[in-house]
N, C-alpha and C positions, 0 to 999 in steps of 0.2 A: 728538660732534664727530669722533672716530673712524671711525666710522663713512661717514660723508660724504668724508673722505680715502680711503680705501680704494675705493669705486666711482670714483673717476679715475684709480688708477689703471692702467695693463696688465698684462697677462699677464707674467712675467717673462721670458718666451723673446722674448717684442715689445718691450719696452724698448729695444734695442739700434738697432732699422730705424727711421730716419728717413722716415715718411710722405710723401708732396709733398702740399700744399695743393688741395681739392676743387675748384677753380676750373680748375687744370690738367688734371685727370681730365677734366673736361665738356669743357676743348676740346681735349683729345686725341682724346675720342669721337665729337664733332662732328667735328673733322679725319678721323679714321678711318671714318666715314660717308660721307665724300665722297668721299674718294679710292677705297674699297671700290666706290660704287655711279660712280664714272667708267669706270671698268676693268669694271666689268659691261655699262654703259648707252653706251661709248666710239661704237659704230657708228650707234644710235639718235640720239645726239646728234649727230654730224657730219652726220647723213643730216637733219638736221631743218635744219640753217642751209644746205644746197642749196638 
């Protein structure tokens, strides 16, 4: 029973940091993807709805 307590849980240095929810990360990364490749692809794209 012990045992099973103990793999949940963290590091004791990590205890303290409040994680955000992995739902957030995904559309952070999704956000950060697009606006990354706007700013690369900015001229291609304006040049395409001419």
């Amino acid at each position: 029973m012990s045992e099973d307590k103990n793999d949940q849980l963290r590091p004791s240095k990590m205890r303290g940091v409040a994680f955000p929810k992995a739902k957030y990360g995904v559309m952070l990364a999704i956000i950060l993807i697009i606006v990354v490749n706007f700013v690369y692809y900015k001229e291609s794209i304006f040049s395409f709805f001419k």
